[in-house]
C-alpha positions as CSV (number, residue, x, y, z in Angstrom):
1,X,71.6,18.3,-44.5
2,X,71.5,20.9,-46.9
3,X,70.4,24.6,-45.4
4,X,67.4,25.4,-46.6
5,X,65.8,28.2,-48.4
6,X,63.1,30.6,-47.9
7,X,60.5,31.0,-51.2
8,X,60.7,34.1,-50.4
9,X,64.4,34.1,-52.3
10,X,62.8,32.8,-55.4
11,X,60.3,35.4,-56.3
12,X,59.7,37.3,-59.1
13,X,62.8,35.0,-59.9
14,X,62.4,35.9,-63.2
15,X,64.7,33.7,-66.5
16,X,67.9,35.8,-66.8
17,X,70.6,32.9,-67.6
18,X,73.0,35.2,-65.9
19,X,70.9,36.2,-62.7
20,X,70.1,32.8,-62.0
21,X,73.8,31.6,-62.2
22,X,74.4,34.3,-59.6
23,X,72.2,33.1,-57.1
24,X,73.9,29.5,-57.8
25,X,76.5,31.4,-56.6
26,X,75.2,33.1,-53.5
27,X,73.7,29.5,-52.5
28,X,77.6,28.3,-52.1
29,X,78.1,30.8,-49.5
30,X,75.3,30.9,-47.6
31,X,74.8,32.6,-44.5
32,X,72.9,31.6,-41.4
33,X,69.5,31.9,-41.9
34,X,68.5,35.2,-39.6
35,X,71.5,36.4,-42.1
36,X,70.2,35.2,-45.4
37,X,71.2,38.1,-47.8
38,X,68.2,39.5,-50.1
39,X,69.4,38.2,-53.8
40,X,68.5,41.3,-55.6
41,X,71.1,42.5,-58.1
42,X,71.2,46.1,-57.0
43,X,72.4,44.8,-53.8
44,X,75.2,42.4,-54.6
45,X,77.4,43.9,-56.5
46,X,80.5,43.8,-54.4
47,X,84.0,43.0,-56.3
48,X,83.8,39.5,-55.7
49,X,80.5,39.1,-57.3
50,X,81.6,41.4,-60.1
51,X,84.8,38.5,-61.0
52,X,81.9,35.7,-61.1
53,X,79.7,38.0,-62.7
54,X,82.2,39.1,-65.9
55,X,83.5,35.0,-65.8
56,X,80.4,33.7,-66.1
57,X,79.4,36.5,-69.4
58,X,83.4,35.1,-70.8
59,X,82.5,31.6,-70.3
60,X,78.9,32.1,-72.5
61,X,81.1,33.7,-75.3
62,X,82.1,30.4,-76.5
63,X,80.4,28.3,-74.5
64,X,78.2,25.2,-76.0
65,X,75.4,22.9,-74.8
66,X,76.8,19.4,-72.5
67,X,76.9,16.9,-75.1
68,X,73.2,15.4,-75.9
69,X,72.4,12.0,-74.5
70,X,70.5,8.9,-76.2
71,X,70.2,5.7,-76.0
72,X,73.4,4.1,-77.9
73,X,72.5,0.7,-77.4
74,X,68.5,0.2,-78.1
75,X,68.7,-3.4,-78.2
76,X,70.3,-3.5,-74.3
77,X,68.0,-0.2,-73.0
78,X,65.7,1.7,-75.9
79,X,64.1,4.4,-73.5
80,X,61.2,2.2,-73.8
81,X,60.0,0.5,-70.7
82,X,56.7,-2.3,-69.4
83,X,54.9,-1.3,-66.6
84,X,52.0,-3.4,-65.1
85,X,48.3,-2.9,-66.2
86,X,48.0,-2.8,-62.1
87,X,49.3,-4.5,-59.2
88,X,48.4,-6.7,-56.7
89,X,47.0,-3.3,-54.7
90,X,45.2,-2.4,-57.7
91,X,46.2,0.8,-59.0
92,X,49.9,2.1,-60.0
93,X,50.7,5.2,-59.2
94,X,52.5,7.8,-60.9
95,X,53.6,11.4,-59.4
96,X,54.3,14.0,-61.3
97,X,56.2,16.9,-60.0
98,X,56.9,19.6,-62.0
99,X,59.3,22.9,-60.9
100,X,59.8,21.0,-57.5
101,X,63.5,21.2,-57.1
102,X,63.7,24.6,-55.4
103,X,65.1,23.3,-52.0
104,X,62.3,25.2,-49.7
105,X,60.2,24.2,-46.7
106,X,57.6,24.2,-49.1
107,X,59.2,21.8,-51.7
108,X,60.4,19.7,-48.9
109,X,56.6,19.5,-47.7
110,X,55.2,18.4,-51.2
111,X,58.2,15.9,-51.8
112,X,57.3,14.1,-48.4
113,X,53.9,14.6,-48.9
114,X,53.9,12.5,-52.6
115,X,56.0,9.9,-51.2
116,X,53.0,9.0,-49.1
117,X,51.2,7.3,-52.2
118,X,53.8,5.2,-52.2
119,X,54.4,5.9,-55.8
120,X,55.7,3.2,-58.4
121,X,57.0,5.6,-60.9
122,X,58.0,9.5,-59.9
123,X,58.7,11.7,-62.6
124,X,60.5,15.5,-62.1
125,X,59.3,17.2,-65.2
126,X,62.1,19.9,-65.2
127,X,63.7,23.0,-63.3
128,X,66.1,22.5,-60.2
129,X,66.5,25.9,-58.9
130,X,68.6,28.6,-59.7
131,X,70.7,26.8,-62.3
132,X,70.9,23.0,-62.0
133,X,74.1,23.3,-60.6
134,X,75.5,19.9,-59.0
135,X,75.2,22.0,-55.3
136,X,71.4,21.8,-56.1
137,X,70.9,18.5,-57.5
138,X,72.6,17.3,-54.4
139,X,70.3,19.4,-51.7
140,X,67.2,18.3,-53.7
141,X,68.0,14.6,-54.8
142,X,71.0,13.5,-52.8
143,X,71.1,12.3,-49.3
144,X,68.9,14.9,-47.0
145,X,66.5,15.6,-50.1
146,X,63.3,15.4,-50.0
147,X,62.8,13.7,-53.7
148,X,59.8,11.0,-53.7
149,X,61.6,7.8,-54.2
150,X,59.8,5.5,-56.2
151,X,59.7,1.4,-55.8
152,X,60.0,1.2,-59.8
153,X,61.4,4.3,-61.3
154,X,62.7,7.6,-61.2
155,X,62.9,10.3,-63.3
156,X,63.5,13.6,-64.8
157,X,63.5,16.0,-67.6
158,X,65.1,19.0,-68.4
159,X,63.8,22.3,-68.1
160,X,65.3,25.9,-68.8
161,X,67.1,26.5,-65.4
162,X,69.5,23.3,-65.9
163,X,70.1,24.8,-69.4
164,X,71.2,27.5,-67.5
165,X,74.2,26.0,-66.6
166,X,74.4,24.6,-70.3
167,X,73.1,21.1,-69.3
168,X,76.2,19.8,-67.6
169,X,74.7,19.4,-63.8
170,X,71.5,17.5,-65.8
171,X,73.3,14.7,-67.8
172,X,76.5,14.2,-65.1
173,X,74.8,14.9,-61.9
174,X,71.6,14.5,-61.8
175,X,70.2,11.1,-64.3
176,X,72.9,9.4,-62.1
177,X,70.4,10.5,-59.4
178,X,67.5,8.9,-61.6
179,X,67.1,5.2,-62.1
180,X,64.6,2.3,-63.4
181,X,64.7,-1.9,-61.6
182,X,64.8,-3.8,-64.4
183,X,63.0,-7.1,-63.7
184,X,66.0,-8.5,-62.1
185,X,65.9,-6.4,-59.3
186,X,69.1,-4.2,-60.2
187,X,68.8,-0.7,-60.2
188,X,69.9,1.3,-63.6
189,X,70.5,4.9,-64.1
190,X,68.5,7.4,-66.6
191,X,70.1,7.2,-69.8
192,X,68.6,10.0,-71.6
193,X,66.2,13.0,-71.2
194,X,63.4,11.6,-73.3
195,X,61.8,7.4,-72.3
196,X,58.2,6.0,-72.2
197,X,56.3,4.3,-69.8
198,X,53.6,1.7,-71.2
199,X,51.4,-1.3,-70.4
200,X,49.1,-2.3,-72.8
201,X,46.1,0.2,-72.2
202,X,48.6,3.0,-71.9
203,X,51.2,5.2,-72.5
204,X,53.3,8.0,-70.8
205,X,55.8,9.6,-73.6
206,X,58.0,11.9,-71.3
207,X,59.5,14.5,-73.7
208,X,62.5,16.6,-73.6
209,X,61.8,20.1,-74.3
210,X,64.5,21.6,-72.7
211,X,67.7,21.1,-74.7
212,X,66.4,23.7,-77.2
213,X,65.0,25.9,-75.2
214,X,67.1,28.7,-74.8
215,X,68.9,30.9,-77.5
216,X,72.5,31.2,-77.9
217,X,74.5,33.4,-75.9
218,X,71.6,35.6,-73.8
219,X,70.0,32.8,-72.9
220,X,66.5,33.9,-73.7
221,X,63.6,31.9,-74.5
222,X,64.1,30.3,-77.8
223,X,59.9,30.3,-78.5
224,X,60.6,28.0,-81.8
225,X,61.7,25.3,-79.9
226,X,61.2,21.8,-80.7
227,X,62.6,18.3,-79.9
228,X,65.9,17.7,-80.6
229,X,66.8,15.5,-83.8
230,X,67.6,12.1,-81.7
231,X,64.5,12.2,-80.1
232,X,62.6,12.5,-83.3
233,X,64.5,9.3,-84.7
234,X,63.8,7.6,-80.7
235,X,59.8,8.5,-81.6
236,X,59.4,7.4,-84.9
237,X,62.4,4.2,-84.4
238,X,61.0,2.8,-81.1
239,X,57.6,4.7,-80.2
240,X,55.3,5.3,-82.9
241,X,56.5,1.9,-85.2
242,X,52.7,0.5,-84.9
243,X,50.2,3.3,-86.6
244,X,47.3,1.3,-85.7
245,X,48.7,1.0,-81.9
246,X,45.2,1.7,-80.1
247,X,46.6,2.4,-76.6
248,X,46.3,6.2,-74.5
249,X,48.8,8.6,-74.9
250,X,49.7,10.7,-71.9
251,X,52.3,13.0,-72.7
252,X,55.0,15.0,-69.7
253,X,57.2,17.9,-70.4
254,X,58.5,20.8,-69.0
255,X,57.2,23.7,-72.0
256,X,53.5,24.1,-72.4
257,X,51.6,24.0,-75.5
258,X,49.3,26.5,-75.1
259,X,49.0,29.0,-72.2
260,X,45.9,31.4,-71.1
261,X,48.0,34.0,-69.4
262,X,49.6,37.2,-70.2
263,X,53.5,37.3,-70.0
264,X,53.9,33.8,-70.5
265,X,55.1,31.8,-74.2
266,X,53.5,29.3,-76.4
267,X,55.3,26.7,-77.7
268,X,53.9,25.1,-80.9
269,X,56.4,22.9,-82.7
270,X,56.8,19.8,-80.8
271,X,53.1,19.4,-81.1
272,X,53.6,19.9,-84.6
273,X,56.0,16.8,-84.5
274,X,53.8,14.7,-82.7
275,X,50.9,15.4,-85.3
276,X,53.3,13.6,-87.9
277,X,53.1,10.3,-85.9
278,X,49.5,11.2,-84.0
279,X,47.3,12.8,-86.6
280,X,45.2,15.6,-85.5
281,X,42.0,13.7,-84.4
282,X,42.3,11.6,-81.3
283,X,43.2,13.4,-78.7
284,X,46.2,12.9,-75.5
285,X,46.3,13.9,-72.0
286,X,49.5,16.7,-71.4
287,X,50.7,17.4,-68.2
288,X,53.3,20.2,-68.2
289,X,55.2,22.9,-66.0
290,X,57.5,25.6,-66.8
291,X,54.5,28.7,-65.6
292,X,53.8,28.4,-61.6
293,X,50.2,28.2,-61.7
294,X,48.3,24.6,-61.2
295,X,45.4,25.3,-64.3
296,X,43.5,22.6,-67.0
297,X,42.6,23.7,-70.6
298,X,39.7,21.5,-72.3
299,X,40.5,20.2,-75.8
300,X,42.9,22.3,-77.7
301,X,44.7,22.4,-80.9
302,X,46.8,25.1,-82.5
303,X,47.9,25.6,-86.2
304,X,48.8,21.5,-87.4
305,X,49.5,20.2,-83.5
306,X,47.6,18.0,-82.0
307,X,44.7,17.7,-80.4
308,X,45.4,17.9,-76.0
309,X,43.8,17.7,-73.1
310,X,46.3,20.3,-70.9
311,X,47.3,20.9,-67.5
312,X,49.8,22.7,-66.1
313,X,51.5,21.1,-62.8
314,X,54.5,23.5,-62.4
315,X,53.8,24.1,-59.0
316,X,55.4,21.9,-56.6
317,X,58.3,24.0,-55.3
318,X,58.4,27.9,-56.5
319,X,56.1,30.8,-55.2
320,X,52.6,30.9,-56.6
321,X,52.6,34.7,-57.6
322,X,48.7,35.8,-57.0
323,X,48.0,38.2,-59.5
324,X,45.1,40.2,-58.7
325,X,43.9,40.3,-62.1
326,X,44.5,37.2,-64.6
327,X,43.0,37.2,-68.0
328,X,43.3,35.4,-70.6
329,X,45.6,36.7,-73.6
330,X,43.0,36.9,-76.5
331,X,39.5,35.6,-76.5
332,X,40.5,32.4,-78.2
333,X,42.8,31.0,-75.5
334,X,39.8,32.6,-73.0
335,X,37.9,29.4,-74.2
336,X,40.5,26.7,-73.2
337,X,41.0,27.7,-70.0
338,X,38.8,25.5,-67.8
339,X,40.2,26.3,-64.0
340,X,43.3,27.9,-62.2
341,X,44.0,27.9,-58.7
342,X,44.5,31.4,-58.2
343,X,43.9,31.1,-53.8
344,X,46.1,32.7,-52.1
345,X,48.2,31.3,-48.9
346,X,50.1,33.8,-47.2
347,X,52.5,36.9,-47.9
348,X,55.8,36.5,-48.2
349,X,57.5,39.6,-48.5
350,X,54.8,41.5,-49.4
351,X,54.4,39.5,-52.2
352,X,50.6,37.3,-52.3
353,X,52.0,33.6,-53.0
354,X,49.4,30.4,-53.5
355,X,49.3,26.8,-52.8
356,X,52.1,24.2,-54.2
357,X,51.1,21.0,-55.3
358,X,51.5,18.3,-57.9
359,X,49.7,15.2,-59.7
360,X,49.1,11.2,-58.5
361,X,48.4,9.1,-62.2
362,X,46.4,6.1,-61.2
363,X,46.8,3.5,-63.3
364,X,44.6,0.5,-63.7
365,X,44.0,-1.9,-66.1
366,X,41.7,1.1,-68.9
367,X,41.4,3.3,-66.3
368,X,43.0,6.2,-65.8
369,X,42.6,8.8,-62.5
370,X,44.3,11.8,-61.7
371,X,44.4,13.6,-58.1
372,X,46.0,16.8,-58.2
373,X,47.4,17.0,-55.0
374,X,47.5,20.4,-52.0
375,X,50.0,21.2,-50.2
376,X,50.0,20.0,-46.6
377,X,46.4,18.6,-47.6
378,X,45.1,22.0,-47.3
379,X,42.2,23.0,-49.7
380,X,40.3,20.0,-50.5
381,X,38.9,16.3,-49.9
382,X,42.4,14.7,-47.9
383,X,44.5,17.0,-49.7
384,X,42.6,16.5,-53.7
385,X,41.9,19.7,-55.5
386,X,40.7,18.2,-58.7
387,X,40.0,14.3,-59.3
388,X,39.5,13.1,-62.9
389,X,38.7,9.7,-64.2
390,X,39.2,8.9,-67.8
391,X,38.9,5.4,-70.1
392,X,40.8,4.3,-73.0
393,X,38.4,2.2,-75.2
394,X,39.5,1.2,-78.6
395,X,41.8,3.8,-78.9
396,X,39.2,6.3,-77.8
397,X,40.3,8.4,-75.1
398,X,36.9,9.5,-73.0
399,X,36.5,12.0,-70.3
400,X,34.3,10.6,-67.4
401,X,33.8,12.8,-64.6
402,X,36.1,15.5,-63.5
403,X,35.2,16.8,-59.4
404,X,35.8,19.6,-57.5
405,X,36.7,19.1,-54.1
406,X,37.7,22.7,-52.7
407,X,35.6,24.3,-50.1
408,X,35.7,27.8,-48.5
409,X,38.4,29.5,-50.9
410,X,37.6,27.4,-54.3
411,X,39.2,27.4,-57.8
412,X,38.8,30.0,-60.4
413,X,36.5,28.2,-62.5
414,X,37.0,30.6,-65.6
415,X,33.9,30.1,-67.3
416,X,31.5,32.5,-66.3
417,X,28.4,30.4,-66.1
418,X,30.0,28.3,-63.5
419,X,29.4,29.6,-59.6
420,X,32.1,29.8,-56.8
421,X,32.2,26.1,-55.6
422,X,30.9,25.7,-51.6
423,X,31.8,22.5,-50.4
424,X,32.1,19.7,-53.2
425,X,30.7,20.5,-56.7
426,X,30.8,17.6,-59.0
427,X,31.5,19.4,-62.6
428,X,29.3,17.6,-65.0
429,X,27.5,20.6,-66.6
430,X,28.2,21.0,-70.0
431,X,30.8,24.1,-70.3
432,X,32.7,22.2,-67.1
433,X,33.2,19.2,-68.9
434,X,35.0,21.2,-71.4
435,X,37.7,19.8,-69.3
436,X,37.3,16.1,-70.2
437,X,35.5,16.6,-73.4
């Protein structure tokens, strides 16, 4: 079993394509643990680190994305795949992990702690930590990881770190990791980093946001990034070919669409493509990682995107950061925010860190629940933070109740007419529901 690390190594982590790749690095020589080194550059440049270190800026000078992925054969395996309405148990469950793959006690926790709902479907939506090098997608998905297996289907995005390493540990390591049964019982691997789950009440449209997310050479956010050309054709060819298809739309990726937090990007266009096929009026629920910081926005809509219902779940395996003031960016994204769970856990290395978590979709029949999960069932109701219920009614998506359960140290309820939650606070006044309606 792979040695584990402390999340203590991943803070302030930060997105440097080249620091990251160095710590891939360090993780291949690893010392033991009461010997772990501190991976801060100022510390680790010895001459061995400085041959990686000028290898790994020669190999970006010319060095491309992996080859891009589809699905060559639609009429064997399109991307798009039935699910039940329910099962004989009633609901199906979904988890959604997003930024899991750090290989920590922590992420080891949450990963055991999701496979408890027995999930149908599990769903990584992007970063394996530092670079999504095939060393890592073993420790987190291979034998001795602590990935939640699902009965039905697994799977995974991309996110920036695996672009990192240009891709190449994402399509050959780890969709081999990933797999749907077909009805036959046989088990086949992930073809691509874009597919669709749907039954005929809903739909979960897992987008890949990571391909062209970084910019060439430096690696640094690419902020206009957008879905890459064959997963427009997949969307319009094989998703969106009904416009009068009435069903819920429940969108997963690794970028967000809009954030309410300083330091962090936007990223507008692959809304903008989903408005061509969507329309701008009925709204979809959008669960997404890439910040650290478990946090649902009511209804937005930016510039021609669509209209979303967001919540950021990038919080099942890296360091919660507890900043001890967060506002909003501008008064306009102020209004979105809803909650954030800004309570703090311990200190690791003088550093304030919060709770990890992640999300349990419960599917049945019209109805739709979420449970957004604690770690180590810590902060609310058996481990629930935040439950949700929503209904798809003639293609009307419709918020019914969204509850509370935290006690003693609550969410950040960012609305300033809303009090400090002791013990459970059902959220049905009006500026609350902001969340669901």
């Amino acid at each position: 079993m792979a040695q584990k690390r402390k999340q203590e190594h991943l803070l302030k982590l930060g997105r440097s394509q080249f620091a990251n790749r160095l710590y891939t690095n360090l993780d291949k020589k690893r010392l033991p643990e009461n010997k772990t080194p501190r991976f801060k550059l100022s510390n680790l440049l010895n001459s061995d680190l400085w041959i990686w270190l000028t290898k790994t800026i020669l190999s970006n000078l010319g060095a491309g994305r992996y080859p891009y992925q589809t699905y060559t054969n639609p009429a064997v395996d399109n991307g798009v795949y039935t699910i039940p309405d329910a099962v004989s148990a009633g609901e199906v469950h979904v988890a959604i992990l997003g930024d899991w793959a750090s290989n920590t006690d922590e992420s080891d926790s949450i990963g055991k702690q999701a496979a408890e709902h027995q999930p149908h479907y599990s769903i990584h939506i992007g970063d394996v930590y530092y670079s999504g090098g095939a060393n890592e997608i073993d420790d987190n998905f291979g034998i001795g990881g602590t990935w939640p297996k699902a009965s039905e289907g697994n799977f995974a995005l991309i996110g920036n770190h695996e672009m990192y390493s240009h891709g190449k540990g994402y399509f050959t390591r780890l969709l081999p990791y990933m797999h749907r049964k077909t009805p036959s019982g046989s088990l086949v691997p992930q073809q691509a980093p874009f597919f669709c789950l749907e039954n005929n009440f809903w739909r979960i449209i897992a987008l890949d946001t990571g391909y062209d997310c970084l910019k060439w050479f430096i690696h640094s956010t690419n902020r206009n990034l957008d879905l890459p050309a064959q997963q427009k054709a997949w969307l319009k060819e094989q998703v969106f070919k009904k416009p009068d298809d009435k069903r819920g739309i429940i969108l997963v990726s690794h970028h967000q669409y809009i954030t309410a937090f300083n330091g962090e990007s936007e990223f507008h266009n692959p809304a903008d493509t989903l408005a061509q096929y969507l329309g701008i009026e009925l709204p979809v629920l959008w669960f997404w990682g890439h910040e650290h910081r478990f946090s649902i926005y009511g209804s937005c809509q930016v510039g021609k995107g669509i209209k979303a219902f967001g919540r950021c779940i990038g919080h099942a395996g890296m360091p919660i950061e507890i900043l001890p003031k967060i506002t909003p960016s501008n008064p306009a994204r102020d209004k979105k925010l809803v909650l954030f769970d800004n309570r703090c856990r311990e200190k690791l290395d003088n550093t304030l860190v919060g709770y990890n978590g992640y999300a349990v979709l419960k599917l049945n029949q019209n109805k739709l629940t979420v449970e957004y999960m604690d770690y180590k069932k810590l902060g609310g109701k058996n481990g629930v933070l935040v439950q949700e219920e929503w209904e798809i009614n003639n293609g009307q998506l419709e918020g019914k109740t969204i509850v509370d359960y935290t006690t003693n140290d609550s969410l950040s309820h960012h609305l300033k007419n809303i009090p400090n939650a002791t013990g459970k606070l059902t959220l049905m006044v009006n500026d609350i529901r902001e969340a669901i309606k």
